[in-house]
C-alpha positions as CSV (number, residue, x, y, z in Angstrom):
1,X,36.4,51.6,-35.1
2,X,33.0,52.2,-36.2
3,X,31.2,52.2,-39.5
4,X,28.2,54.9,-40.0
5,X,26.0,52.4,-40.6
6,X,26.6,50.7,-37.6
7,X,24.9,53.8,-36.0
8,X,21.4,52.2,-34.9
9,X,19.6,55.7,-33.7
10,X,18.5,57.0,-36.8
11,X,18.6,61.1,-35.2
12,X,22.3,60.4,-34.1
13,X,23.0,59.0,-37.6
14,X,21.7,61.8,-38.9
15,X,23.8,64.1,-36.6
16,X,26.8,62.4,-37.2
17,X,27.0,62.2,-40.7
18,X,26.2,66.1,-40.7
19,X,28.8,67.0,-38.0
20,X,31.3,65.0,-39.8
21,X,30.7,66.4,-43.4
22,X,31.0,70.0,-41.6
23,X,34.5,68.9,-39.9
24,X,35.8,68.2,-43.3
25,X,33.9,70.5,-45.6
26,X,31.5,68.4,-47.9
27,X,28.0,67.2,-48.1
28,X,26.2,65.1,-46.0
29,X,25.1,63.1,-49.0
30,X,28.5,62.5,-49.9
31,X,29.4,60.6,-46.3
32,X,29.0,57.0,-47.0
33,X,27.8,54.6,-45.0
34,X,30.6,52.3,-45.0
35,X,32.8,55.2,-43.7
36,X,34.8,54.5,-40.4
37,X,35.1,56.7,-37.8
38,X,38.2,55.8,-34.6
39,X,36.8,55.8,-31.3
40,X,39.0,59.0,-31.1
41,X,37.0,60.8,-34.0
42,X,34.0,59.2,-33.3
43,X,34.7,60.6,-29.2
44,X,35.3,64.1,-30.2
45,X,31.9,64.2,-32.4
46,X,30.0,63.0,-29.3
47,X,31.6,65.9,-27.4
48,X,30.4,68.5,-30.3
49,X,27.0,67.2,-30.4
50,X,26.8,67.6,-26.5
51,X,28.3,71.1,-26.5
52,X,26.0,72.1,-29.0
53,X,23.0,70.7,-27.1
54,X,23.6,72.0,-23.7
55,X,22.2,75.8,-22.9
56,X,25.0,78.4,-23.1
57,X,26.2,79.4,-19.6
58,X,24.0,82.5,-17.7
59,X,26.5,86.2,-19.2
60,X,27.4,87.0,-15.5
61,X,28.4,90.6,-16.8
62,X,27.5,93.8,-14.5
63,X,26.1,96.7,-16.6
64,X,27.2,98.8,-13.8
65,X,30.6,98.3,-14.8
């Protein structure tokens, strides 16, 4: 388990806390910091944050086609 504000990085606080309140449809401001995430949950944010971060893949479409 790990609290939010266990989080030392300020930026991946930040990106956290706003990735989470998407997932569940509220406001970041609402996310306290004494909320716990599983290492499951907190896993799968990781993996969003890194998807959204990495450059989307070359379109290997022909236009000949």
């Amino acid at each position: 388990m790990i609290r939010i504000r266990e989080i030392a990085d300020p930026e991946l606080k930040r990106r956290i806390v706003a990735a989470l309140a998407e997932r569940r449809g509220m406001s970041p401001a609402a996310v306290p910091e004494w909320f716990e995430l599983d290492d499951a949950d907190f896993v799968d944010l990781l993996n969003d944050l890194k998807e959204a971060d990495a450059p989307s893949p070359p379109d290997l479409h022909d236009p000949r086609e």
